[in-house]
Residue frames relative to the residue before (quaternion, step in Angstrom):
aa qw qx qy qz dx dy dz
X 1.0000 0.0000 0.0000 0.0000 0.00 0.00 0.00
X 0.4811 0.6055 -0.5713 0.2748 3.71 0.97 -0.17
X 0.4416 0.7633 -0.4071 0.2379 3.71 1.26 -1.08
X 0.7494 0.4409 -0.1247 0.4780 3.11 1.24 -2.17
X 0.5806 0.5477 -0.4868 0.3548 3.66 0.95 -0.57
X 0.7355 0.5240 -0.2987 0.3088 3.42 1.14 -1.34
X 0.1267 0.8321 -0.3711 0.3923 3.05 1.76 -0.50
X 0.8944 0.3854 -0.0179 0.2262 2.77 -0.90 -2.09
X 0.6620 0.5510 -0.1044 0.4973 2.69 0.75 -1.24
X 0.7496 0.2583 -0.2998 0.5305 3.85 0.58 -0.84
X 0.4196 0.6546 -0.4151 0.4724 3.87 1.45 -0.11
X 0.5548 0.5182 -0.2066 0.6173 3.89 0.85 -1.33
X 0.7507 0.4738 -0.3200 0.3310 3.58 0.02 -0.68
X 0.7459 0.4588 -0.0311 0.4818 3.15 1.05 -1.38
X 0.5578 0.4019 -0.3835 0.6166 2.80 1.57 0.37
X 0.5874 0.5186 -0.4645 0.4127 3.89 0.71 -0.70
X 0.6216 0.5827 -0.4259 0.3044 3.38 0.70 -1.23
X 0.6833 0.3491 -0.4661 0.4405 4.20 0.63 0.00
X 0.3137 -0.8085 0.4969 0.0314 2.63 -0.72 1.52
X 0.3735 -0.6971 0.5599 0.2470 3.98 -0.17 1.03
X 0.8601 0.2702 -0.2957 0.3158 3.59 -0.32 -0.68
X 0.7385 0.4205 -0.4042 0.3382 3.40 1.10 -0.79
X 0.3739 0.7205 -0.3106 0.4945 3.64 1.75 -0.23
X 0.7698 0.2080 -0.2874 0.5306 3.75 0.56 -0.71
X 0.4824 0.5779 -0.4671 0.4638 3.52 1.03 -0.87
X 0.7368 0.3173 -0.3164 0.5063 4.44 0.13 -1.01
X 0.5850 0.5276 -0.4465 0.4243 3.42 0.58 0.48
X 0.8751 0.0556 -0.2848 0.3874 3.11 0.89 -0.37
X 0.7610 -0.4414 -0.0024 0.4754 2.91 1.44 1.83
X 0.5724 0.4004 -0.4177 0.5809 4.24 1.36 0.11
X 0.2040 -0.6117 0.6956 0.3169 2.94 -1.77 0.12
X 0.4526 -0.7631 0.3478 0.3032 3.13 -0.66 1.17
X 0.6263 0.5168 -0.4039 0.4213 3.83 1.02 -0.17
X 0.6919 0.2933 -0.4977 0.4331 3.36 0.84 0.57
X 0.5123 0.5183 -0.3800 0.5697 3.84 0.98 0.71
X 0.8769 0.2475 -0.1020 0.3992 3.18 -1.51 0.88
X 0.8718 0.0308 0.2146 0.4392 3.21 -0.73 -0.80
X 0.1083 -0.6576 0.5999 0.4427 3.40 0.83 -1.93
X 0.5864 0.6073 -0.4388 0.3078 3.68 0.56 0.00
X 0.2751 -0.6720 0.6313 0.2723 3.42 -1.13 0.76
X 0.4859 0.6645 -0.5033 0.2626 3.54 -0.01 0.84
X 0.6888 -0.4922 0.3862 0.3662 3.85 -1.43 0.49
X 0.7698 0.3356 -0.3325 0.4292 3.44 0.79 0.53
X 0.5100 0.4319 -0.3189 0.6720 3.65 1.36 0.03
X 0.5228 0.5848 -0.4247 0.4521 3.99 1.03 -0.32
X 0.7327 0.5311 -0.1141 0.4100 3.15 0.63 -1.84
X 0.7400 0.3466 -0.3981 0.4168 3.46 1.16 -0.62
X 0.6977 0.5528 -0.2467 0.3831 3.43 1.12 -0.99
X 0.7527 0.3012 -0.2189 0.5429 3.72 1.02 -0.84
X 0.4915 -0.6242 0.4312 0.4276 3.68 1.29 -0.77
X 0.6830 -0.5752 0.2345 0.3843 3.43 -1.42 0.24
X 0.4288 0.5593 -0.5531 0.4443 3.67 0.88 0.22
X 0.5856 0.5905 -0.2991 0.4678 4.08 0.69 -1.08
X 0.7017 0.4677 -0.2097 0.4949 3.44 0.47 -1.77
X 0.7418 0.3135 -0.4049 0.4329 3.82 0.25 -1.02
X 0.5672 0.6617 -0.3437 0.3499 3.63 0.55 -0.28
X 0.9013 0.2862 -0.1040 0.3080 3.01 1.01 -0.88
X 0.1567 0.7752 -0.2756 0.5464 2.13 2.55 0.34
X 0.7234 0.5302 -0.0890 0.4332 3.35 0.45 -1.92
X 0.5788 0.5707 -0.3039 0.4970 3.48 0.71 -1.16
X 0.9173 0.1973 -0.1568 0.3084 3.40 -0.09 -1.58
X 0.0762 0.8349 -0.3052 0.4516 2.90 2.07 0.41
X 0.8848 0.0339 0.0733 0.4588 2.91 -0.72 -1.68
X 0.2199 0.8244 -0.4315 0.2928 3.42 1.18 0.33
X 0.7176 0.4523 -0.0014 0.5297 3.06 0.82 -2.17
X 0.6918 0.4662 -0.4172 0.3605 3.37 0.88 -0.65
X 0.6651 0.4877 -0.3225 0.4644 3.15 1.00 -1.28
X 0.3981 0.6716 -0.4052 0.4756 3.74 0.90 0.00
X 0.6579 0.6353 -0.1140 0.3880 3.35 0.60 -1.62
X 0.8634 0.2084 -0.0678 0.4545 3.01 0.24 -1.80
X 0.3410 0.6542 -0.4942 0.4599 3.74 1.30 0.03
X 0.7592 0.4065 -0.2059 0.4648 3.60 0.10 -1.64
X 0.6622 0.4977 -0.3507 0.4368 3.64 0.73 -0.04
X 0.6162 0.5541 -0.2347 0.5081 3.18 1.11 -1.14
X 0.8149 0.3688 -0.2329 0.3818 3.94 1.22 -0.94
X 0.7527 0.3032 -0.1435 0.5665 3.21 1.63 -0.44
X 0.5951 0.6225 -0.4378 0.2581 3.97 0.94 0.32
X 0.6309 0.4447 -0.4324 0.4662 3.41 1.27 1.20
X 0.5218 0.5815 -0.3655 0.5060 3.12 1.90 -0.64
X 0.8143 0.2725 -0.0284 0.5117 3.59 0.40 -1.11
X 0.1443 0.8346 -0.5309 -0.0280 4.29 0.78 -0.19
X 0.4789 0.6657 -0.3568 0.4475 3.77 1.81 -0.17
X 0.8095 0.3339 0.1143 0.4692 2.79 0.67 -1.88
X 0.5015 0.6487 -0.5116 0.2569 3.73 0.92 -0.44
X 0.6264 0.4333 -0.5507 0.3415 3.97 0.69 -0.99
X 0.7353 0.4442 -0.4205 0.2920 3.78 0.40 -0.83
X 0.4821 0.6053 -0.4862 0.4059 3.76 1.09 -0.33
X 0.6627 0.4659 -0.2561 0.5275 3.75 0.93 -1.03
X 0.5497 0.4717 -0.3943 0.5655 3.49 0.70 -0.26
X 0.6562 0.3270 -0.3783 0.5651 4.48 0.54 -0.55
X 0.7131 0.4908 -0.4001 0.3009 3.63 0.45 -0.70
X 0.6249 0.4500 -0.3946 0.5013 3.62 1.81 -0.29
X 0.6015 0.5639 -0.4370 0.3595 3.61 0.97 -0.43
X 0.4956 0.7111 -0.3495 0.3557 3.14 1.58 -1.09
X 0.7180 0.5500 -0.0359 0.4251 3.43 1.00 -1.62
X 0.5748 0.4202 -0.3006 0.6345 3.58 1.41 -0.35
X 0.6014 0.4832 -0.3614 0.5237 3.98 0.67 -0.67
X 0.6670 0.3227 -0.4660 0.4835 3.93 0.61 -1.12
X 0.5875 0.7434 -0.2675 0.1749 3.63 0.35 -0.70
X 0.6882 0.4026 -0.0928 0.5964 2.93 1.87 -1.69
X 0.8676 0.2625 0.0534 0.4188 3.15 1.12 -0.92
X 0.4819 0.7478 -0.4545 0.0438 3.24 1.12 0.78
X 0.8016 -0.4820 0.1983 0.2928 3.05 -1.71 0.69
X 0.7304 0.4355 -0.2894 0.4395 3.52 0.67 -1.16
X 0.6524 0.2681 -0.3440 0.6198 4.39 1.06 0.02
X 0.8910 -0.3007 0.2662 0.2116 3.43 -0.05 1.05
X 0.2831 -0.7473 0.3573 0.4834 3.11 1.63 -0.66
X 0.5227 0.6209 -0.4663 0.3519 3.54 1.14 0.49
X 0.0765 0.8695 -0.4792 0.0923 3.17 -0.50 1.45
X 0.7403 -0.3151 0.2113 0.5550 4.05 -0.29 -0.64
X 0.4887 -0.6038 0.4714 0.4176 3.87 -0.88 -1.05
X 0.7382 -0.5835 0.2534 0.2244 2.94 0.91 0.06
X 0.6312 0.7087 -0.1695 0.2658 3.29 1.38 -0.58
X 0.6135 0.4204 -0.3455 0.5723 3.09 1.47 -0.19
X 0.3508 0.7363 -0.4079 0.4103 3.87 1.45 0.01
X 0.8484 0.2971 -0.1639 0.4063 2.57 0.11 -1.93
X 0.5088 0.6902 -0.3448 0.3819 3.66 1.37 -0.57
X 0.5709 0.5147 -0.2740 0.5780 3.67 1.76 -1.14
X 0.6230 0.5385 -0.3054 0.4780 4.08 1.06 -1.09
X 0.7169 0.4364 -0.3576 0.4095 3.85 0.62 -0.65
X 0.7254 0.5675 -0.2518 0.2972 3.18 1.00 -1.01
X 0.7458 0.4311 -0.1625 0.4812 3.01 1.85 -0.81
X 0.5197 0.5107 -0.2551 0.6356 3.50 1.71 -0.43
X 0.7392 -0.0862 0.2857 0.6038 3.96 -0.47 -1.12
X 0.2298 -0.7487 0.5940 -0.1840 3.30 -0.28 2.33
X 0.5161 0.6109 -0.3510 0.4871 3.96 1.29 -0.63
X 0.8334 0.2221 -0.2880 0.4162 3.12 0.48 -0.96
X 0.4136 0.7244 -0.5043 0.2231 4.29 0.83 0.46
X 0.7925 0.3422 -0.3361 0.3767 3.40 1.01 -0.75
X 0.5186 0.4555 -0.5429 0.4783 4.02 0.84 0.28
X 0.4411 0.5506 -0.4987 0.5036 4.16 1.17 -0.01
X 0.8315 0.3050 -0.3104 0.3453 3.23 0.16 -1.46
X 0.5123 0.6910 -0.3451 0.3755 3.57 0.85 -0.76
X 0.6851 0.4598 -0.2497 0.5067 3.57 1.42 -1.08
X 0.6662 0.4757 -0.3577 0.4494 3.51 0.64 -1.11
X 0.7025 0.4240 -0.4215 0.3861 3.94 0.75 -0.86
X 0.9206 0.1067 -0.2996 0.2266 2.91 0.66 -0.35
X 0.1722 -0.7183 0.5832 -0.3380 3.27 1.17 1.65
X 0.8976 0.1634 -0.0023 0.4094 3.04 -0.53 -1.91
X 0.5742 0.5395 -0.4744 0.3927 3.32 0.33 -0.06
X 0.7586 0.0717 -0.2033 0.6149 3.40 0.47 -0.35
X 0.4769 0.4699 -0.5024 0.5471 4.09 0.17 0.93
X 0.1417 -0.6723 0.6845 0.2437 3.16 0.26 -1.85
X 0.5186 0.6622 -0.3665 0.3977 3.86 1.56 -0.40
X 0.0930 0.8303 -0.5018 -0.2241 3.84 -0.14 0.49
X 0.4878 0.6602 -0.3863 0.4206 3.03 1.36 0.24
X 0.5838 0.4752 -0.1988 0.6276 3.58 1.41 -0.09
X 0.4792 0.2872 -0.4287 0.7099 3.96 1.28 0.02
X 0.4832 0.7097 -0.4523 0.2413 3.67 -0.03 -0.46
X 0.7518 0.4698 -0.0384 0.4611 2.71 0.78 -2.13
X 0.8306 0.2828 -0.2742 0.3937 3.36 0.59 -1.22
X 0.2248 0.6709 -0.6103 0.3561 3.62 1.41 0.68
X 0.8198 0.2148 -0.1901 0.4955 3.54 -0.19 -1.76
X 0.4539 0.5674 -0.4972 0.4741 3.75 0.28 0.33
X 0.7522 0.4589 -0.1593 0.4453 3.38 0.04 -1.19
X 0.6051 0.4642 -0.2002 0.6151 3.80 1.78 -0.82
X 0.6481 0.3474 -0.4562 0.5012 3.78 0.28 -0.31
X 0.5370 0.6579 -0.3645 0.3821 3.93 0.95 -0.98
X 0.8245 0.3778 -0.0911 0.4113 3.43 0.52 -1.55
X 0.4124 0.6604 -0.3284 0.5348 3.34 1.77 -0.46
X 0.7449 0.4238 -0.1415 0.4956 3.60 0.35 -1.38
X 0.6079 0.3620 -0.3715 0.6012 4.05 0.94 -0.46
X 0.7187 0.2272 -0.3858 0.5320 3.72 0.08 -0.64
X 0.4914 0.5234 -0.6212 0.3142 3.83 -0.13 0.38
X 0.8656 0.3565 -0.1062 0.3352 2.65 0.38 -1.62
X 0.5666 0.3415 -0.4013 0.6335 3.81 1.62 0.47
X 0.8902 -0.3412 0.1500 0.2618 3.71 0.27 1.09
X 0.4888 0.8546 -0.1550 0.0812 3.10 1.48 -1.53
X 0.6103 0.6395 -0.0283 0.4666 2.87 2.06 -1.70
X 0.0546 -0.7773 0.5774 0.2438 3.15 1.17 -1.20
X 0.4919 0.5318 -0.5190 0.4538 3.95 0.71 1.12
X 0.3851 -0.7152 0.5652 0.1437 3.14 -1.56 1.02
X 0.7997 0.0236 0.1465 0.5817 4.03 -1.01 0.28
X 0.8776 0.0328 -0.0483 0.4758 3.69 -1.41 -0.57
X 0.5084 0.6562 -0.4302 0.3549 3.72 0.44 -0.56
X 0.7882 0.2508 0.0099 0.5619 3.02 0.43 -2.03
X 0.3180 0.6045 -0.4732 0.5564 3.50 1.11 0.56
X 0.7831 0.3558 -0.1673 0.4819 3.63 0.09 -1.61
X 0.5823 0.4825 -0.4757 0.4493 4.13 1.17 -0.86
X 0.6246 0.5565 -0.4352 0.3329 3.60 0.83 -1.20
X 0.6371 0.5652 -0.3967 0.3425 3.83 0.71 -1.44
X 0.7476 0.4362 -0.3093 0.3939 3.17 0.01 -2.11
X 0.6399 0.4800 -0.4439 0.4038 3.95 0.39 -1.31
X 0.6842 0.2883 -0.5256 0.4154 4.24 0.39 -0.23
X 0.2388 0.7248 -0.4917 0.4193 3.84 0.96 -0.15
X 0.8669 0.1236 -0.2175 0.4311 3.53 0.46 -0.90
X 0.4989 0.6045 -0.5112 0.3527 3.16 1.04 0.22
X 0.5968 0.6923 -0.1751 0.3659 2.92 1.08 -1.42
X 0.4728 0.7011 -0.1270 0.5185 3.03 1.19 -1.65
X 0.8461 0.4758 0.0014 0.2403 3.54 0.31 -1.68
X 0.5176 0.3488 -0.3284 0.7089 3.04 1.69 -1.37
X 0.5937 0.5459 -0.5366 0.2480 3.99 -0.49 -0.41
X 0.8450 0.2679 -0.2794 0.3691 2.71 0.33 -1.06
X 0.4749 0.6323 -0.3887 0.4728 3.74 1.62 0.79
X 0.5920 0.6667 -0.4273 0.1497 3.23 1.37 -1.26
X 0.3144 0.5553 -0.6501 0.4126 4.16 0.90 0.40
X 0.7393 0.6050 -0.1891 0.2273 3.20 -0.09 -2.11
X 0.6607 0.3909 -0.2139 0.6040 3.45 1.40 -1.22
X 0.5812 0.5377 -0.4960 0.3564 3.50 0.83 -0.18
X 0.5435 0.6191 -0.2778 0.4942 3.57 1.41 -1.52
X 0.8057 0.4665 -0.2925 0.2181 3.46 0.26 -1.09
X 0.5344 0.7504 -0.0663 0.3833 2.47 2.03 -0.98
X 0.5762 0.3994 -0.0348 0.7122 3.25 1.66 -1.48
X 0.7903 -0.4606 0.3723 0.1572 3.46 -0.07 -0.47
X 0.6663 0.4980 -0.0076 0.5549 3.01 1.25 -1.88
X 0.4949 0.6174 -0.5159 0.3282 3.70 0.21 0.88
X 0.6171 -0.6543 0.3626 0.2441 3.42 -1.17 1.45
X 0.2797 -0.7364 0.5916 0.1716 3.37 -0.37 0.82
X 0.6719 -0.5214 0.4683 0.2395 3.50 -1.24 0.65
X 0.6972 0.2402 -0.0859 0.6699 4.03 0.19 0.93
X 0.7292 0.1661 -0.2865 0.5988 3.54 0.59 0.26
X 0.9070 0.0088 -0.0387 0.4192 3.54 -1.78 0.06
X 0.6966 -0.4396 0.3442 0.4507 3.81 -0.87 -0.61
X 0.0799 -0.6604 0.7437 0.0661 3.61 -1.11 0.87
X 0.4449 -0.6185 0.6458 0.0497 3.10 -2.09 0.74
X 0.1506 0.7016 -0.6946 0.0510 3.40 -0.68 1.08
């Protein structure tokens, strides 16, 4: 099965690699990583092109991961019916990695967060609305979205590990062993590429949402 893991995983990639923001951003003539932020993500979109840009690219990297998702399911849930949720679970990491890192811009891509946001919904959908519930109101009363950010994939390794371990997964021993690993992968994955943000937050001096530039 490593065949199918790699599989996945380079499936997930090839999907991250369309990038939503820097695609609409050269359409209407910026690249968005040299504006704003420098991130090609749904929050450095939103400030530089506005919220038509931002919801798009939101959407894009969205459904990126899903369609990621449901590919690997569609190729391996008769070959593997044991093992297929965790293959879909590499094919969204797969998709957060093309996302952050894709090859043809340098590997300088987004953080991931609206990925992994496309990976929950399509992998372990129970656990999206206590995410979403955190991230709104993160910022709503912060204004930090880089701090809803965090406690998105935070709040997903947490709930991952309670519904494992009451059944939820439908995986047995090493399986749900390996869902438990890869799922901190993105967390992990996540605070890095934040660890500025957590520095700001940390000190004080982080962009609030409606003022100066935020990273997403």
């Amino acid at each position: 099965m490593i065949i199918a893991r790699i599989i996945s995983l380079l499936i997930g990639y090839v999907f991250g690699l369309f990038q939503t923001g820097y695609i609409y951003g050269r359409s209407k003539g910026i690249d968005i990583r040299k504006e704003g932020s420098g991130n090609a993500g749904t929050t450095n979109s939103l400030r530089v092109l506005g919220w038509k840009a931002g919801a798009i690219t939101f959407l894009g990297d969205l459904f990126k991961a899903i369609f990621a998702v449901l590919l690997v399911k569609l190729l391996f849930r008769n070959s593997y019916p044991e093992f297929v949720k965790v293959l879909e679970l590499y094919a969204g990491f797969g998709a957060v990695l093309g996302h952050n890192f894709p090859f043809y811009l340098q590997f300088k891509g987004g953080k991931g967060i609206a990925c992994t946001s496309g990976m929950i919904l399509a992998v372990l959908p129970i656990s999206a609305p206590a995410s979403l519930v955190l991230f709104i109101l993160a910022v709503a009363i912060t204004r930090y979205v880089s701090l809803g950010s965090i406690l998105v994939v935070c709040s997903y390794l947490v709930q991952v590990i309670v519904f494992g371990q009451l059944g939820y997964l439908h995986l047995e021993g090493a399986y749900r062993m390996e869902f438990y690993i890869v799922s901190a992968c993105f967390t992990v994955m996540a605070l890095w590429k934040h660890r500025e943000n957590i520095k700001r937050l940390l000190n004080g001096t982080e962009n609030r949402f409606g003022m100066k530039k935020e990273e997403n």
